[in-house]
C-alpha positions in Angstrom: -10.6 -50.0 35.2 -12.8 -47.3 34.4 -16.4 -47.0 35.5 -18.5 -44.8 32.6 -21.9 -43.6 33.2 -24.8 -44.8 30.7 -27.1 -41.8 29.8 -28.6 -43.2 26.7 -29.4 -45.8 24.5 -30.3 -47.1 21.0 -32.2 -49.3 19.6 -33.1 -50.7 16.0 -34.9 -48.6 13.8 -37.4 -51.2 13.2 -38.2 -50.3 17.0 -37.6 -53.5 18.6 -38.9 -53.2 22.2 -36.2 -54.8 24.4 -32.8 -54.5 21.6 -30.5 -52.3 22.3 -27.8 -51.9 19.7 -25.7 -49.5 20.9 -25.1 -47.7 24.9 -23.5 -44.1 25.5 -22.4 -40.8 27.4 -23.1 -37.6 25.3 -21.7 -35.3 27.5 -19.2 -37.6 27.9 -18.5 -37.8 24.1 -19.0 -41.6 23.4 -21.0 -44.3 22.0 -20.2 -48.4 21.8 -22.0 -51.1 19.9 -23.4 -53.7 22.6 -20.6 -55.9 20.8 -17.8 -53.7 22.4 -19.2 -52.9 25.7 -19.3 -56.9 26.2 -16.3 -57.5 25.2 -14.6 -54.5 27.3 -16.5 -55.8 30.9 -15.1 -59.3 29.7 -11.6 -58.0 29.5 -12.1 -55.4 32.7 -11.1 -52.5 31.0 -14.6 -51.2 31.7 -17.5 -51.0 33.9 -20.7 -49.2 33.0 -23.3 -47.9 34.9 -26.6 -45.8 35.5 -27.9 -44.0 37.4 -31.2 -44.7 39.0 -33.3 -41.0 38.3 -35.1 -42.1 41.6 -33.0 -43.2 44.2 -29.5 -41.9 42.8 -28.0 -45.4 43.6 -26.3 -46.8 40.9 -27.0 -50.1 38.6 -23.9 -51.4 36.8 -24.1 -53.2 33.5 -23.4 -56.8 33.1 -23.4 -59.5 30.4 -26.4 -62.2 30.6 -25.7 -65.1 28.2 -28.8 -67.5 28.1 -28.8 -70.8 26.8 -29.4 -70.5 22.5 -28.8 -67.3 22.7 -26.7 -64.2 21.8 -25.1 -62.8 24.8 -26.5 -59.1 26.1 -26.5 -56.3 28.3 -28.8 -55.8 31.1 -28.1 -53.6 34.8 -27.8 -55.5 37.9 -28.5 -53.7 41.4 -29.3 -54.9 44.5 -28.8 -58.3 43.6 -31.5 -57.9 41.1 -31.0 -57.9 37.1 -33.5 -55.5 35.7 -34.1 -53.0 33.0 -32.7 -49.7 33.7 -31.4 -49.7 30.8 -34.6 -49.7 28.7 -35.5 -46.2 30.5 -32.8 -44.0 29.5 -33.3 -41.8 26.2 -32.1 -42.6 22.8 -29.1 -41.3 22.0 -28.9 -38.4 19.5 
């Protein structure tokens, strides 16, 4: 299983706050719909990750499904989910 670093994110150009639509790597030469980055953690063939700018530990991503409604992406660290995500840049 491989384990990518997260570096940047986008989000709806209607600029919804908390959506992220797609999650990538520039340097690393990739970019996946939200869709496909579920799907890959559900399989195993990938984990994701970032990197905390702060501390330099790392949160990995992981799937939250709530009740009546669409699954999504969010970092868990620490035993903690929280939005690490929603800091990095938008990808290019």
């Amino acid at each position: 299983m491989a384990d990518v670093q997260v570096t940047c994110i986008t989000k709806p150009k209607n600029g919804s706050h908390e959506h992220i639509t797609h999650i990538g790597n520039p340097a690393g030469n990739w970019r996946w719909t939200v869709q496909d980055v579920i799907k890959s953690i559900d399989e195993k063939t990938n984990m994701f990750h970032v990197v905390d700018a702060r501390t330099g530990k790392r949160a990995y991503v992981g799937v939250v499904r709530p009740d009546n409604h669409a699954p999504y992406i969010r970092t868990y660290a620490d035993g903690v989910w929280n939005d690490n995500l929603l800091s990095l840049p938008n990808c290019s």
